[in-house]
C-alpha positions as CSV (number, residue, x, y, z in Angstrom):
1,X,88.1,123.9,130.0
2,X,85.6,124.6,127.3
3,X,82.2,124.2,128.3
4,X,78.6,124.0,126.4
5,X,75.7,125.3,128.1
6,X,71.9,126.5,127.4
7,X,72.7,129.7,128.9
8,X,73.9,133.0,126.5
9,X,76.0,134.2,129.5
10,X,80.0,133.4,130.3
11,X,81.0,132.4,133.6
12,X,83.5,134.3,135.2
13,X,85.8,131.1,136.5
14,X,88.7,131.2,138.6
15,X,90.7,133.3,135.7
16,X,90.9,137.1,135.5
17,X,89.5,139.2,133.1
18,X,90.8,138.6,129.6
19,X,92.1,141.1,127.0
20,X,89.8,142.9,124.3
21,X,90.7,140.6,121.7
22,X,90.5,137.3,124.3
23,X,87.0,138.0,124.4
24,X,86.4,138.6,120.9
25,X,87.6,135.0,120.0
26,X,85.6,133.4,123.1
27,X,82.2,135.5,121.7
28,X,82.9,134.8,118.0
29,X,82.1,131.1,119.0
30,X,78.6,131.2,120.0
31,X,77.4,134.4,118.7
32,X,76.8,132.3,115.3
33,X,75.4,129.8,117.3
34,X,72.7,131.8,118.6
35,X,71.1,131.7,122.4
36,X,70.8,127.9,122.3
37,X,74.4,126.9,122.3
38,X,76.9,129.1,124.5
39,X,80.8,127.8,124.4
40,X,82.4,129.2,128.0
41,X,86.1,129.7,127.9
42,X,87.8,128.0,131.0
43,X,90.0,129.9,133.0
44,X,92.9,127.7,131.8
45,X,91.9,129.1,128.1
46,X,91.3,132.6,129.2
47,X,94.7,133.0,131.4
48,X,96.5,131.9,127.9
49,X,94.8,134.1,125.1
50,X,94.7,137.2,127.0
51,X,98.5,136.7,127.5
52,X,99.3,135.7,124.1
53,X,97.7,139.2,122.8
54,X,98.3,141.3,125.3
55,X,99.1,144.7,124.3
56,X,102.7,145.2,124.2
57,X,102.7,149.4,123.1
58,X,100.7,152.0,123.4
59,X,100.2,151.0,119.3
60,X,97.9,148.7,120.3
61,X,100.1,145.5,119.0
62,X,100.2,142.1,120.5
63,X,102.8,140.1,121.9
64,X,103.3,138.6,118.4
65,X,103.9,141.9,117.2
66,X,100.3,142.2,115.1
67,X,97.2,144.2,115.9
68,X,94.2,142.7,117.3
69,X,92.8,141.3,113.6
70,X,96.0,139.7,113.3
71,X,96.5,138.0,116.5
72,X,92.7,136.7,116.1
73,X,94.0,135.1,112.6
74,X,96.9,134.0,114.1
75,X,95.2,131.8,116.8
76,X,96.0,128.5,115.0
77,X,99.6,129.2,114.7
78,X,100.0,130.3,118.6
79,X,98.2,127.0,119.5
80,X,100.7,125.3,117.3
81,X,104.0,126.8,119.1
82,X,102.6,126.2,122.6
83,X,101.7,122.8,121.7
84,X,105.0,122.1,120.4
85,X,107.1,123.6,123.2
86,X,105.2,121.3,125.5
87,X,105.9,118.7,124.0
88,X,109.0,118.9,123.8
89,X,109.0,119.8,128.1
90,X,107.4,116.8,128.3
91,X,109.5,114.7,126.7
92,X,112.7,115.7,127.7
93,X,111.2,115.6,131.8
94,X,110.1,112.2,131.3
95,X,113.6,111.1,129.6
96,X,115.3,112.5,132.5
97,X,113.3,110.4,134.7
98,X,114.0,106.8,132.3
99,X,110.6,106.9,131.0
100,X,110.7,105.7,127.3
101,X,108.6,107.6,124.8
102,X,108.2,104.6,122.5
103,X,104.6,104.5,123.6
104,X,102.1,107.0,123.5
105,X,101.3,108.3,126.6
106,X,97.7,109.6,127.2
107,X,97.6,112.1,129.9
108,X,94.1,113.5,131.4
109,X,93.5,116.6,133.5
110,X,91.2,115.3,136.5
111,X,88.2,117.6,137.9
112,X,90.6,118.1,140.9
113,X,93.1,119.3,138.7
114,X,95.8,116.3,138.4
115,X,97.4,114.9,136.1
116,X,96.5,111.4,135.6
117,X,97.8,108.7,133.3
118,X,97.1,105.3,132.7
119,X,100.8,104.4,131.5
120,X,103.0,102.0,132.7
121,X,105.0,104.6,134.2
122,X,102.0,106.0,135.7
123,X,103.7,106.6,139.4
124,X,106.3,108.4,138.3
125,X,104.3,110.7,135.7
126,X,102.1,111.5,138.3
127,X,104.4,112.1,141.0
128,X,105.9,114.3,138.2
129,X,103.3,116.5,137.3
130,X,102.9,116.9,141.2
131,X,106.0,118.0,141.7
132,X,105.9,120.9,139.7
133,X,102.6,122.9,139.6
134,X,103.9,124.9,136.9
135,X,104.0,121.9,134.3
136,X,100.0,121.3,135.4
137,X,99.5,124.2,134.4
138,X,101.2,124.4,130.9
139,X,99.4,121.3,130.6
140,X,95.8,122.6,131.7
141,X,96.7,125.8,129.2
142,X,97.3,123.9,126.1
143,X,94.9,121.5,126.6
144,X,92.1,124.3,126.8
145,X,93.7,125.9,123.4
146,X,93.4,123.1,121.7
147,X,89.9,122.3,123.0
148,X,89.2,126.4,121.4
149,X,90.6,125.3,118.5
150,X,88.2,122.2,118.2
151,X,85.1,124.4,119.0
152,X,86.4,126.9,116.1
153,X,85.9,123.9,114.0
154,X,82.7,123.0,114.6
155,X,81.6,126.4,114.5
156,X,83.1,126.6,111.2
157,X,81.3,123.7,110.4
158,X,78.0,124.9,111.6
159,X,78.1,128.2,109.5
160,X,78.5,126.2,106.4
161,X,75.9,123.4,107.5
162,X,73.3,126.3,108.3
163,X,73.8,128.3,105.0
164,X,73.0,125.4,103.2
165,X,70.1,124.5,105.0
166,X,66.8,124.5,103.1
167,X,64.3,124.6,105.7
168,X,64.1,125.2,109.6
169,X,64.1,121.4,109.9
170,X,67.5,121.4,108.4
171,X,68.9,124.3,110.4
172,X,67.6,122.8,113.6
173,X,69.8,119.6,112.5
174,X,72.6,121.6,112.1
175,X,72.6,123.2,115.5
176,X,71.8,119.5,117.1
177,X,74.7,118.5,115.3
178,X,76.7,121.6,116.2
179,X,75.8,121.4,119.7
180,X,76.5,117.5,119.9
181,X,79.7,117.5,118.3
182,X,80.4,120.5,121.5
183,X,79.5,118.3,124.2
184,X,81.8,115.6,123.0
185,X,84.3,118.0,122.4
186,X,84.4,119.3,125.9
187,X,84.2,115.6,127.4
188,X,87.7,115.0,125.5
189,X,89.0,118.5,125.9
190,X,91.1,117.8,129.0
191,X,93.1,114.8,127.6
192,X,95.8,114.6,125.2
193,X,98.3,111.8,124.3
194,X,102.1,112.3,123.8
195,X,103.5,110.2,120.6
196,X,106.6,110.2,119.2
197,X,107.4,113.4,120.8
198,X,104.5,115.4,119.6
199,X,101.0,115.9,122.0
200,X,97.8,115.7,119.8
201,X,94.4,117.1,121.9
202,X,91.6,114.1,122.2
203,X,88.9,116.7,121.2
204,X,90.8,118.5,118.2
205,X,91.0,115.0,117.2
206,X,87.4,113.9,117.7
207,X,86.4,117.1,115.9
208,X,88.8,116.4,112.7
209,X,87.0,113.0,112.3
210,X,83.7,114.4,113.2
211,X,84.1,117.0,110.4
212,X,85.5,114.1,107.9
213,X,88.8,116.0,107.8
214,X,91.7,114.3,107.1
215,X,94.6,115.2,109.6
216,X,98.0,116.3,107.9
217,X,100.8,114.3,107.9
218,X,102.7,115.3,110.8
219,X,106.6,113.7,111.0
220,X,107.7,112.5,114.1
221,X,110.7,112.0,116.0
222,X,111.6,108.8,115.0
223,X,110.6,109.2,111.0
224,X,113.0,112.6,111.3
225,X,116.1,110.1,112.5
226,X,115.3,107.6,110.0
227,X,115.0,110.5,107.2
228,X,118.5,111.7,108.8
229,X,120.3,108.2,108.8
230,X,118.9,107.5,105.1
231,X,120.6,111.1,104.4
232,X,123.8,110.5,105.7
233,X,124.1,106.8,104.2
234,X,123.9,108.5,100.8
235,X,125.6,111.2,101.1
């Protein structure tokens, strides 16, 4: 999980030691921030980004086939594709188990690390995510990306708000603000909510409207079969 704390120094956590270019992306978060604000990378978020760009050759490439610049630049995208073959675990375990996806389905890794939900269904999601440990921990891996990607944003966010700061009164609101929109960020970064086949992070989501973004438009499952019947009733 991403944390926020007053300290310039990473904990360790229950992961092993990430890759060169791991660490480069979990320093690049605070090192703009300065000693007040300090994002930690979970172990969840370390295991993951030291895999994805691991060197593959003695060329020094990544999984992904780019060099270490690349694979930094290339973060959003990799969060993307794990987020999206996820999903589409997810929903094809719960239809095997007669759970209908018609409803979103928020799902929260506990402090204990469970999977909890408060759906319907929520005895048979949970005995599913306890049934395979493996699924948890897909889970507790893309939910700590996406809780990376948020804290890129606010970063991003900060470094503009700080530039255009006139005074030290205004750059000490921008780090409040940075640090606030952190803290909420990590409160969120464990849950995220399957809907129409896709999972969206809670905290990526509190940061777009913090930031005043405005999300793209992302089609779903069921507006891609109504696009497809529309098709083939014309054709």
């Amino acid at each position: 999980m991403t944390t926020v704390s007053t300290s310039t120094t990473q904990s360790s956590g229950r992961g092993g030691t990430p890759s060169k270019t791991a660490a480069k992306l979990a320093a690049s978060f605070s090192a703009a921030a300065g000693a007040a604000v300090t994002v930690d990378l979970g172990a969840a978020a370390r295991r993951t980004l030291a895999a994805l760009v691991a060197p593959s050759s003695a060329s020094g490439t990544d999984a992904t086939g780019q060099d270490e610049g690349g694979a930094v630049k290339s973060f959003d995208a990799l969060v993307s594709e794990r987020t999206k073959a996820l999903s589409e675990r997810l929903s094809e375990a719960l239809a095997r188990r007669g759970i209908p996806l018609d409803e979103p389905i928020t799902l929260t890794l506990d402090s204990l690390g469970t999977v909890t939900t408060d759906s319907p269904y929520k005895t048979r999601i949970e005995k599913m995510f306890a049934d395979d440990p493996e699924l948890v921990k897909a889970f507790e891996d893309v939910a700590s990306l996406n809780a990376m990607q948020a804290a890129r944003k606010a970063l991003d966010a900060f470094e503009q708000e700080r530039r255009a700061a006139k005074d030290d009164d205004a750059r000490d609101a921008a780090q409040g603000l940075y640090t606030a929109r952190m803290v909420q960020s990590q409160a969120l970064s464990d849950t995220m909510t399957l809907e129409d086949g896709k999972l969206r992070s809670a905290s990526v989501a509190f940061m777009t409207k913090s930031l005043g973004e405005i999300a793209p438009p992302e089609v779903g499952t069921k507006a891609e079969r109504a696009t497809a019947q529309r098709v083939s009733l014309t054709v």
